[in-house]
C-alpha positions as CSV (number, residue, x, y, z in Angstrom):
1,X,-114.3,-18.4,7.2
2,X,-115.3,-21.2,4.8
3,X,-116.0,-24.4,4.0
4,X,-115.6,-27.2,1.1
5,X,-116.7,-30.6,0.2
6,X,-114.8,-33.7,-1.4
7,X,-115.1,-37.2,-2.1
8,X,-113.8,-39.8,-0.3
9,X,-114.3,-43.6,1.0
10,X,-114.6,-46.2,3.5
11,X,-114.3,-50.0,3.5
12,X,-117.1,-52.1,5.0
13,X,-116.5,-55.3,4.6
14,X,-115.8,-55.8,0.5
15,X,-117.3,-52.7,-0.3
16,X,-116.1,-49.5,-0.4
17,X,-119.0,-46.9,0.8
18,X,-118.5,-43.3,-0.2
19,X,-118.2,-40.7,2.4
20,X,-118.5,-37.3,1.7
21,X,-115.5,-35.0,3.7
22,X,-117.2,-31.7,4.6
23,X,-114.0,-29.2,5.6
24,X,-115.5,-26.0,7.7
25,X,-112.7,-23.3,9.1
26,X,-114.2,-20.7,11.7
27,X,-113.2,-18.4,14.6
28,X,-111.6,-20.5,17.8
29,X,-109.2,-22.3,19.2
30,X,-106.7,-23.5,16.5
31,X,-106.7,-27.1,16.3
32,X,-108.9,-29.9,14.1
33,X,-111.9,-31.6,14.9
34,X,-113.2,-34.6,13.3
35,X,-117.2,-36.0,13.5
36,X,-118.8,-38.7,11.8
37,X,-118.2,-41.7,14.0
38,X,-114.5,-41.9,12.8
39,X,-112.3,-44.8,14.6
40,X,-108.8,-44.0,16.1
41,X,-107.2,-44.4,13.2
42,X,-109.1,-41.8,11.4
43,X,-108.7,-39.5,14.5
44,X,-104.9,-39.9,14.2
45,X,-105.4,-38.1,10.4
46,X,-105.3,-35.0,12.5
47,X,-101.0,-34.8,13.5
48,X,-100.5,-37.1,10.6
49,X,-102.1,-33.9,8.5
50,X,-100.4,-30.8,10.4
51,X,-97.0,-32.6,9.7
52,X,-97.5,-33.2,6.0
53,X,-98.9,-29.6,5.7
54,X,-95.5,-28.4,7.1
55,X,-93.3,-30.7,5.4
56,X,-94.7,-29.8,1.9
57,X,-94.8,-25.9,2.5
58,X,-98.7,-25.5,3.6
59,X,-99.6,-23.3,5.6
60,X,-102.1,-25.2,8.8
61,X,-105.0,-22.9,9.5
62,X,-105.0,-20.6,12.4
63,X,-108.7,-21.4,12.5
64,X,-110.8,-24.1,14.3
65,X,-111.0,-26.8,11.6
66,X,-114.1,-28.9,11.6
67,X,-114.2,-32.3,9.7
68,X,-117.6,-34.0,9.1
69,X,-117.6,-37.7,7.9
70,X,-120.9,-38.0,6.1
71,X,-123.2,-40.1,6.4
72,X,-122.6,-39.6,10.4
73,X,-123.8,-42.7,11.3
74,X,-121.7,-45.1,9.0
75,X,-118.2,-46.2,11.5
76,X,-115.5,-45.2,9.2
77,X,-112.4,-46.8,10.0
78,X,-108.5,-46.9,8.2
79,X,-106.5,-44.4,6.9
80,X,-107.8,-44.3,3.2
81,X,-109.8,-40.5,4.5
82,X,-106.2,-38.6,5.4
83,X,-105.7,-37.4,1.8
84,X,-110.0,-36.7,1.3
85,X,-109.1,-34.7,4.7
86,X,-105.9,-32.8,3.9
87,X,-107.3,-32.3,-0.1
88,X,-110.8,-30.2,1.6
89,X,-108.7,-28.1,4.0
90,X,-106.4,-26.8,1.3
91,X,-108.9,-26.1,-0.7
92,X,-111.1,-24.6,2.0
93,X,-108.1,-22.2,2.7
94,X,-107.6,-21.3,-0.8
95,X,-104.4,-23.1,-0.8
96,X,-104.8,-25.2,-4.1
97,X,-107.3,-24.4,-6.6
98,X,-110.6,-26.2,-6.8
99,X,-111.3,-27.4,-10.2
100,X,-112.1,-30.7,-11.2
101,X,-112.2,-31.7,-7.6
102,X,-115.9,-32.6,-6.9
103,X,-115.5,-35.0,-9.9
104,X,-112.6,-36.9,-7.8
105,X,-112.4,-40.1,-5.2
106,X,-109.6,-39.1,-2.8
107,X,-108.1,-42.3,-1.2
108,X,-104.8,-42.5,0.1
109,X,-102.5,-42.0,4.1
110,X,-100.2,-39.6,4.4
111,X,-97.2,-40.1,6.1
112,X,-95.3,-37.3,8.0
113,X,-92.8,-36.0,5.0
114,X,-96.0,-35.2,3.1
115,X,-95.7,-39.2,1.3
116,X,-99.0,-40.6,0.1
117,X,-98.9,-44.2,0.7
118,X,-101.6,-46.9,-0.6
119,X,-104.3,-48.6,1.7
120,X,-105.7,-51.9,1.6
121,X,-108.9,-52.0,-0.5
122,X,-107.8,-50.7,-3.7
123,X,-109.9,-52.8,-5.9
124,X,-112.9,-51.8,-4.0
125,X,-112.0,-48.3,-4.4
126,X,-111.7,-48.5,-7.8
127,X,-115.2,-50.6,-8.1
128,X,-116.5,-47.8,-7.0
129,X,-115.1,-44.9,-8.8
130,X,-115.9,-46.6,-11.8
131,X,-119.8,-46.8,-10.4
132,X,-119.9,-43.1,-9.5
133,X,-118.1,-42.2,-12.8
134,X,-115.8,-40.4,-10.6
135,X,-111.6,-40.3,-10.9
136,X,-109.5,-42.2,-8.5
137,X,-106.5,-40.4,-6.9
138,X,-104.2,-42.4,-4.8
139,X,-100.6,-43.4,-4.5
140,X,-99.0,-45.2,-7.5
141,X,-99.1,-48.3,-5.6
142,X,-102.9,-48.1,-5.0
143,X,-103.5,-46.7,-8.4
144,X,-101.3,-50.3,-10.4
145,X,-103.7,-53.0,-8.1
146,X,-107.1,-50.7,-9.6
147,X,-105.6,-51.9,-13.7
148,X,-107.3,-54.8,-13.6
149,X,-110.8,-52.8,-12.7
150,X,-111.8,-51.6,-16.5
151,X,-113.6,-48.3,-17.2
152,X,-111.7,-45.8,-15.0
153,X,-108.7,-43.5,-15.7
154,X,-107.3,-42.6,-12.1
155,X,-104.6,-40.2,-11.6
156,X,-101.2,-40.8,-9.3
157,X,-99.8,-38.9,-5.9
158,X,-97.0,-39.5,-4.6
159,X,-96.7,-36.5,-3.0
160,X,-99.3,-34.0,-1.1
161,X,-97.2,-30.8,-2.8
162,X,-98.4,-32.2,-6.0
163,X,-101.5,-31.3,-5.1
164,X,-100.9,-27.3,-5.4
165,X,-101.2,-26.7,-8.8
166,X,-104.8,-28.3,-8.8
167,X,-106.0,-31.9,-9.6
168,X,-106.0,-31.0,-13.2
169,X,-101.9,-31.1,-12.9
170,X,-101.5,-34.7,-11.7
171,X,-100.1,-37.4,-14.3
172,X,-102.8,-40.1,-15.3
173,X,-101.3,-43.6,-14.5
174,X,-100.0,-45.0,-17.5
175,X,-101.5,-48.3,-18.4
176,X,-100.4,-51.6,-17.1
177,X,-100.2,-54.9,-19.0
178,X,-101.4,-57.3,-17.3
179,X,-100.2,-61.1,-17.7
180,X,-101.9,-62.5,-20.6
181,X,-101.4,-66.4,-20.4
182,X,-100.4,-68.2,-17.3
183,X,-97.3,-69.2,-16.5
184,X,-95.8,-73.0,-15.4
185,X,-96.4,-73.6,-11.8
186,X,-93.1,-74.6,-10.0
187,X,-94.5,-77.5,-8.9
188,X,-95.8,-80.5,-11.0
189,X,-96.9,-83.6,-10.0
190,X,-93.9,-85.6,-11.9
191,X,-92.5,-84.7,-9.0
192,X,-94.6,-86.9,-6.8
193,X,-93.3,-90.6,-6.9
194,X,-95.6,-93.7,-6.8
195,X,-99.0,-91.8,-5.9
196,X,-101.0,-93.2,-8.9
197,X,-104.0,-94.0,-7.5
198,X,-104.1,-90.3,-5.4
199,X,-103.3,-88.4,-8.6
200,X,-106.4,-90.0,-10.1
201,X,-108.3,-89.2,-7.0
202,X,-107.3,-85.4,-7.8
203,X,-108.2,-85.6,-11.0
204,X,-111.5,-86.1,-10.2
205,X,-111.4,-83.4,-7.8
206,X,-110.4,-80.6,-9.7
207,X,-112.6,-82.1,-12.8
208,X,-115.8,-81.5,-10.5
209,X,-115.0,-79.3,-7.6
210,X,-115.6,-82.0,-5.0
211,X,-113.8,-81.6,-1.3
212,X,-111.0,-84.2,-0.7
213,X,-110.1,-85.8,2.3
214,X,-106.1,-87.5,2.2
215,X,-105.6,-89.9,4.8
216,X,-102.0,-91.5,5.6
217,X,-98.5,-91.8,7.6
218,X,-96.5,-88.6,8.0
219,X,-94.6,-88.9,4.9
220,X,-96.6,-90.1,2.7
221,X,-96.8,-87.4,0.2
222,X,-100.2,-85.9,1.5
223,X,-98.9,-81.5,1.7
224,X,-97.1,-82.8,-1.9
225,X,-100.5,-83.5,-3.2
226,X,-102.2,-80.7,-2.1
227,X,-99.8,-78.1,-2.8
228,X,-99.7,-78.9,-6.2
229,X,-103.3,-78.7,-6.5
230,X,-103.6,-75.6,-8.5
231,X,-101.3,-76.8,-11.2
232,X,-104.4,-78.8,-12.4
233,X,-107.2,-76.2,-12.5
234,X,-107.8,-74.2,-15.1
235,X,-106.8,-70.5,-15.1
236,X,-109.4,-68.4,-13.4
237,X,-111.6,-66.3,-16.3
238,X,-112.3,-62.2,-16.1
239,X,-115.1,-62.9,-13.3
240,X,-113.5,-65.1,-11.4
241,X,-110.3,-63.2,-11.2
242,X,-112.0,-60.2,-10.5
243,X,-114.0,-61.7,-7.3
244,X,-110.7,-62.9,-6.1
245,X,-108.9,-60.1,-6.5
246,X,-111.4,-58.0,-4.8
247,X,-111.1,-60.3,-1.4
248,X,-106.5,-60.3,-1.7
249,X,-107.1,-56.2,-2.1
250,X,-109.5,-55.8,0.8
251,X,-107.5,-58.2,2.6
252,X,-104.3,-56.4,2.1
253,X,-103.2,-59.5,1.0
254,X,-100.3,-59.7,-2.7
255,X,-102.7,-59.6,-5.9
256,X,-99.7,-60.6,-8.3
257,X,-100.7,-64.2,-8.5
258,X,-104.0,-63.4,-8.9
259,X,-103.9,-61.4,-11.5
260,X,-101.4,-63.7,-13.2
261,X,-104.7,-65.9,-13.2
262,X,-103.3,-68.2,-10.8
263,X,-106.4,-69.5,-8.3
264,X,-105.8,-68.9,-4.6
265,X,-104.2,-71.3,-2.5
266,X,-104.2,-70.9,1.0
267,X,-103.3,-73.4,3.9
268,X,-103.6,-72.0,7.8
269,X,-102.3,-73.2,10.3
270,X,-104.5,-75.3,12.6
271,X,-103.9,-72.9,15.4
272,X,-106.3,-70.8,13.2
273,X,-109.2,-68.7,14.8
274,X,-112.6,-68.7,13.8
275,X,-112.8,-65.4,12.8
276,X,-109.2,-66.0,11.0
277,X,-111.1,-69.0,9.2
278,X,-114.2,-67.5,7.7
279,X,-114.2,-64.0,8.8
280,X,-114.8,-61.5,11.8
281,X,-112.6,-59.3,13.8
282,X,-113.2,-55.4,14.3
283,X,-113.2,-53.7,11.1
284,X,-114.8,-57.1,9.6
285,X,-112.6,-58.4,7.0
286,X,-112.8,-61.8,5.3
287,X,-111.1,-64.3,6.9
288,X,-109.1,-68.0,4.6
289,X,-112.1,-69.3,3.6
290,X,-113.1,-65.9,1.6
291,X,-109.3,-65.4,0.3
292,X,-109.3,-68.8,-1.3
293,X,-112.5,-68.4,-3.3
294,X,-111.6,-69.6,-6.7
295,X,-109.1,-71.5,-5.5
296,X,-108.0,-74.4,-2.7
297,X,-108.4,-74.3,1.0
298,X,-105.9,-76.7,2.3
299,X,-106.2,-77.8,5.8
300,X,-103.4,-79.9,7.0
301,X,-103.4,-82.0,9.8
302,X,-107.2,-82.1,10.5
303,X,-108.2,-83.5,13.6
304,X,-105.1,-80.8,15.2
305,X,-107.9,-78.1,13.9
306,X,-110.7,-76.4,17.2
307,X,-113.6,-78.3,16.1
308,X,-115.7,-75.4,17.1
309,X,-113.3,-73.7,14.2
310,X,-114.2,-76.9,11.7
311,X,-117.9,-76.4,12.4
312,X,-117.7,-72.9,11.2
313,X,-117.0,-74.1,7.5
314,X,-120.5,-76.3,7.3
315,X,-122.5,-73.5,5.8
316,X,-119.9,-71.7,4.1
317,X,-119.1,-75.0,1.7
318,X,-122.8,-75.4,1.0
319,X,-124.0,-71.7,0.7
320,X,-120.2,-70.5,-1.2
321,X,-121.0,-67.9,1.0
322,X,-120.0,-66.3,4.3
323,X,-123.0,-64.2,6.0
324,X,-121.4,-62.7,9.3
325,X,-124.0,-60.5,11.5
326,X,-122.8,-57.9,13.4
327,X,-124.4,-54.9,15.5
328,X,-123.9,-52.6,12.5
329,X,-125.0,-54.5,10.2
330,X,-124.3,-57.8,8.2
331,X,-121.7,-59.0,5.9
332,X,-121.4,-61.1,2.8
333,X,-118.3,-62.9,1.9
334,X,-118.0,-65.0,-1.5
335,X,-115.9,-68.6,-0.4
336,X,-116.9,-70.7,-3.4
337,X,-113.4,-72.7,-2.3
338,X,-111.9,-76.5,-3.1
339,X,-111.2,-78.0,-0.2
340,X,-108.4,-80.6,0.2
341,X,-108.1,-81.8,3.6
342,X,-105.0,-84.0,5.0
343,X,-105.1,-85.9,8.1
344,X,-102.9,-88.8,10.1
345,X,-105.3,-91.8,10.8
346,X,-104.2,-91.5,14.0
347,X,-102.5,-89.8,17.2
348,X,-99.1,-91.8,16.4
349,X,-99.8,-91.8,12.5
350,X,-99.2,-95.2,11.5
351,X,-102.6,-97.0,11.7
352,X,-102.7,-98.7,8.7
353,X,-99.3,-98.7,7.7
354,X,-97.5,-101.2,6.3
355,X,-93.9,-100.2,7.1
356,X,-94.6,-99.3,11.3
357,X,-96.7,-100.8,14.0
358,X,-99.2,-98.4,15.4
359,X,-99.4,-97.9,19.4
360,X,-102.6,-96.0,19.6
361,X,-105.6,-97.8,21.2
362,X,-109.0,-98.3,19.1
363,X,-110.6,-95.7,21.4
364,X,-107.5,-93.3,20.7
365,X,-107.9,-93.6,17.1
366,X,-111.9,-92.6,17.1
367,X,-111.3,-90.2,19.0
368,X,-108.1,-88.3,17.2
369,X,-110.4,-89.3,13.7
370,X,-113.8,-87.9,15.6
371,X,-112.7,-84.3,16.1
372,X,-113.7,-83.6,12.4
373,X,-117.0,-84.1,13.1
374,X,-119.5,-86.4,11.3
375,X,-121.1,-83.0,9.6
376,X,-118.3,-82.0,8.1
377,X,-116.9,-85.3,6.8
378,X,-120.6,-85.5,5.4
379,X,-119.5,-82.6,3.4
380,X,-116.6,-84.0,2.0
381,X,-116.7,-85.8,-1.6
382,X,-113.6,-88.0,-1.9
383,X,-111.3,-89.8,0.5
384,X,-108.0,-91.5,-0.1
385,X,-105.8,-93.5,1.6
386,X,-102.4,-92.3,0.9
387,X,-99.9,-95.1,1.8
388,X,-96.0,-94.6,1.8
389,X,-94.2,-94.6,-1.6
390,X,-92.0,-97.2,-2.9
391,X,-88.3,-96.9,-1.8
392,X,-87.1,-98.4,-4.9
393,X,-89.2,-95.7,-6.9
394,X,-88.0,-92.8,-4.8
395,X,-84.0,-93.4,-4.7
396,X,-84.8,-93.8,-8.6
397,X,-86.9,-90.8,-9.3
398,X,-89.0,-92.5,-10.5
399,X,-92.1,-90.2,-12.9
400,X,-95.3,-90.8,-13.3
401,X,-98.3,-88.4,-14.4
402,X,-97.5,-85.1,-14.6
403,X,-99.3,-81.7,-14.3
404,X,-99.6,-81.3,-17.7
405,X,-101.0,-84.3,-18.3
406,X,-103.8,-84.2,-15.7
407,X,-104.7,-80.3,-16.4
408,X,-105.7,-82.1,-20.2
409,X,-108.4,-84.4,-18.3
410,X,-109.3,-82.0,-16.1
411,X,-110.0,-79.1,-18.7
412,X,-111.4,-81.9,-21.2
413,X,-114.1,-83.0,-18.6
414,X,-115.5,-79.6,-17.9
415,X,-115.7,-78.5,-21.5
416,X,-117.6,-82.4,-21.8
417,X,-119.6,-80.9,-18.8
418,X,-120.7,-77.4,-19.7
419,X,-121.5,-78.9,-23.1
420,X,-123.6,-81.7,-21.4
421,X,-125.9,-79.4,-19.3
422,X,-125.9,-76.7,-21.9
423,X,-127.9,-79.6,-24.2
424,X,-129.7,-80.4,-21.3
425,X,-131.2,-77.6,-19.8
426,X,-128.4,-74.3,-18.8
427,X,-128.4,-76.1,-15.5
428,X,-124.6,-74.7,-13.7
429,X,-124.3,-78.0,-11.6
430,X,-125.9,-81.2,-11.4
431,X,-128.1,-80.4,-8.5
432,X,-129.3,-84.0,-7.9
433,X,-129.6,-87.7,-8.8
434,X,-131.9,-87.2,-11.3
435,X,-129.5,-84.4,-13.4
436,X,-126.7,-86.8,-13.5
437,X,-128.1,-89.6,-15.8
438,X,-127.4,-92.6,-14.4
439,X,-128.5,-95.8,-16.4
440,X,-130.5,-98.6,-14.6
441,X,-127.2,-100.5,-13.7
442,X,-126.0,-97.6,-12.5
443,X,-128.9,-96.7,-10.4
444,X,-129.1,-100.2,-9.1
445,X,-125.4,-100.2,-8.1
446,X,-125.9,-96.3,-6.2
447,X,-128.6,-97.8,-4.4
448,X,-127.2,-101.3,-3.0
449,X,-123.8,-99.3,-1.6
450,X,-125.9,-96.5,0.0
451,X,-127.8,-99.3,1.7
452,X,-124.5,-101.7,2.7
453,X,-122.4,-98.2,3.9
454,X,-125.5,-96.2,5.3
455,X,-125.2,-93.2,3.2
456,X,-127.5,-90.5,4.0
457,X,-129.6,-88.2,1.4
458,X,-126.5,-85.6,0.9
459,X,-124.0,-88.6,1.0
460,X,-125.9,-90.4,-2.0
461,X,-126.0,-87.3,-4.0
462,X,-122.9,-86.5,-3.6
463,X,-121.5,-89.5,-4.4
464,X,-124.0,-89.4,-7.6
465,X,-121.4,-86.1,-8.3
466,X,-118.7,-88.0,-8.2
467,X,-120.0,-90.8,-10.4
468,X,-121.3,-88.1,-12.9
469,X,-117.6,-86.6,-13.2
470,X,-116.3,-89.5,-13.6
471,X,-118.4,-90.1,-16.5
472,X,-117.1,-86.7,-17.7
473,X,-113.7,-87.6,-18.1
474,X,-114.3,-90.8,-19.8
475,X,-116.3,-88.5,-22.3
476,X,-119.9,-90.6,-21.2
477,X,-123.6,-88.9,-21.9
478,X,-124.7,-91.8,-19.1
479,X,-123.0,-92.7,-15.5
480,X,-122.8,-96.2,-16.0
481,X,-122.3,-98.8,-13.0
482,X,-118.5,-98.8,-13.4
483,X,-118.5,-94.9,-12.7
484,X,-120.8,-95.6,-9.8
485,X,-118.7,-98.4,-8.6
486,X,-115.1,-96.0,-9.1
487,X,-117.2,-93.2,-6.9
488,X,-118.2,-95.6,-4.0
489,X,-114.6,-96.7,-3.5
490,X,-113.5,-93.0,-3.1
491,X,-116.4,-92.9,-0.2
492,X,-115.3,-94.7,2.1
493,X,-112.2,-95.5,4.0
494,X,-110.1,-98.4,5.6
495,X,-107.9,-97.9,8.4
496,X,-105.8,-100.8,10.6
497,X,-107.1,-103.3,8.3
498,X,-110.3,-102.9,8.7
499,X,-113.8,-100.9,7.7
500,X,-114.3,-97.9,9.0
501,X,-117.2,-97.1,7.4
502,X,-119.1,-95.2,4.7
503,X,-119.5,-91.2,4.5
């Protein structure tokens, strides 16, 4: 008869809350019972547990085994708790010795043969050792994704059997390197052929973090564009790669790129779900929006997106944050994403082009163009009509700017930034008109096109943003009216010839 207490965790959402595994063996029917509001998958701990015991020479008590989750009225869910679980029994049954092990964080699944195996969530997990000053033991694989968490020393298992000469005898993990400059991106815009006026368009993108919208006939380059995106933004910095990496670990998702320091790109399909877009399901877990903070949302083929789906990304691109609410309880999810959109003009995809006739009728084409919704195309910075390449340039390979090239403007126009607010005031962003330091041509200029293409309050600062980066990378203290002028164009759109209208 006796009982034992040892450390172990849960995910909920991005965190990982501690949960304290209270072992009690007494008098009874053999067999294990588990409290705590666990889920199935915790309640499935109990063969996975009497199998490892007997594949790695334990002995399974002949005792009623009682597990308590604590605190009881948190859900715990996963399998991280099966070695927390197995680790108190053994040492409740004097089976392994008990030193060192109430200054432990036991996270790991044990398979049948006695294996421990890794769990999604390892960053987390290793957050939170670090917070408790408490030692991580998990799998190896667990134990490499927690390097780039500073200030712990965790310990490797591979093996439940290792546990029977105490905690003491486990290996520390040796240290990993991780990548310390960032390596060439496959893909660089020299391979894009005769998209000039787009590459500049993406420039200005990536040099302010504004939302793109590519508009053109299938083949046209658009998804070449986009995917090349992260080729022109800067590596991501400690923070940055730390927040992203905490999202790809919760989300079970590779954290090699990241940790390379390459930002996120992610592009769903437009059969997407809502919860699959910014989050939900049962455990909540982050959903695309979330695993490409730091990095590029692409949605291709816009209008094919549930508008209902679309809607959902209104307050997540203002707020860069996700707040689901649930029955128990609410969850925060960081999604300060780029987003690049791409997008037919119409049902047939050739409105507008000069090479094919389009057969869609006017009301065809609002309609196909209207399922982004007004809101969300308020939202969106920079448009660009992306019109068929050259033959003659293509069958030549023809190059024009390349990555390289446009990651030096890019980089150059936010150092000019951060040095331009720092002399200001601190500011982070240019939060309005005012902040971006237009001259009195300038203004004038802003003030006529927001009149002539109806611009709205959000729409006229935004397009002040535009202007301002601009500015940037032409090295300019003021937006002058040429900046202003170069902002408008990229704000509204043309389609079969005509105007469509301003944003």
């Amino acid at each position: 008869m006796s009982s034992y207490a040892v450390r172990g965790a849960t995910l909920k959402g991005l965190e990982a809350i501690p949960v304290t595994v209270e072992v009690d063996l007494a008098g009874g029917i053999p067999g294990m019972t588990i409290v705590g509001m666990p889920d199935s998958a915790v309640l499935e701990a109990r063969h996975r547990i009497r199998c490892a015991f007997r594949e790695s020479n334990f002995e399974m008590p002949r005792l009623h085994i009682t597990v308590n989750l604590a605190p009881s009225d948190l859900r715990k869910s996963g399998t991280g708790l099966d070695l927390a679980i197995a680790v108190a029994t053994l040492a409740a049954s004097g089976q392994m010795p008990k030193a060192d092990l109430d200054s432990c964080l036991f996270v790991g699944e044990l398979g049948l043969s006695g294996d421990v195996s890794s769990v999604r969530g390892g960053i987390a997990y290793a957050l939170l050792a670090r917070e408790l000053g408490l030692t991580l033991v998990g799998a190896p694989a667990l134990v490499k994704d927690c390097a780039s968490v500073g200030g712990i020393a965790p310990k490797e298992i591979s093996a439940l059997s290792q546990v029977r000469l105490g905690v003491s005898r486990l290996f520390d993990s040796a240290p990993v390197n991780l990548p310390g400059t960032r390596a060439r991106h496959s893909l660089d815009y020299s391979d894009v052929v005769d998209q000039e006026a787009a590459k500049r368009a993406l420039v200005i993108a990536a040099a302010g973090g504004h939302g793109m919208l590519m508009m053109g006939p299938p083949g046209s380059g658009k998804t070449m564009l986009a995917r090349r995106m992260p080729s022109i933004l800067p590596e991501l910095d400690e923070t940055e790669r730390l927040e992203a990496l905490l999202v790809h670990s919760v989300c079970g998702e590779s954290i090699e790129d990241v940790s390379a320091g390459y930002r996120p790109f992610r592009s769903p399909h437009h059969s997407v779900s809502r919860a699959g877009l910014v989050g939900g399901g049962n455990p909540v877990r982050p959903g695309e929006a979330s695993l490409a903070h730091r990095g590029v949302l692409f949605l291709d083929e816009l209008p094919e997106f549930s508008p209902s789906v679309l809607q959902a990304l209104r307050q997540p691109m203002e707020d860069r944050e996700v707040r689901l609410v649930r029955a128990e309880g609410s969850y925060s999810f960081p999604c300060a994403f780029q987003l690049i959109a791409a997008s037919n003009p119409c049902p047939c995809g050739h409105a507008g082009d000069r090479g094919r006739a389009c057969t869609c009728t006017p009301q065809e084409i609002a309609r196909y163009q209207g399922r982004i919704g007004g809101a969300l195309m308020d939202r969106i910075d920079v448009f660009v009509d992306v019109q068929r390449p050259a033959a003659a340039r293509v069958i030549k390979g023809s190059e024009g700017l390349g990555s390289s090239e446009m990651l030096e403007q890019v980089v150059r126009a936010r150092d000019f930034s951060s040095w331009r607010r720092a002399k200001r005031d601190g500011a982070a962003v240019d939060i309005d008109v005012a902040s971006c330091a237009l001259d009195a041509g300038a203004a004038s200029l802003l003030e006529t096109m927001s009149e002539r293409l109806a611009l709205g309050g959000r729409a006229i600062t935004r397009t002040a943003r535009v202007a301002r980066t601009i500015a940037d990378l032409s090295q300019s203290d003021l937006v002058t009216s040429t900046h202003v002028a170069e902002a408008c164009a990229f704000r509204c759109r043309f389609e079969t010839g005509g105007h469509h209208g301003g944003r």
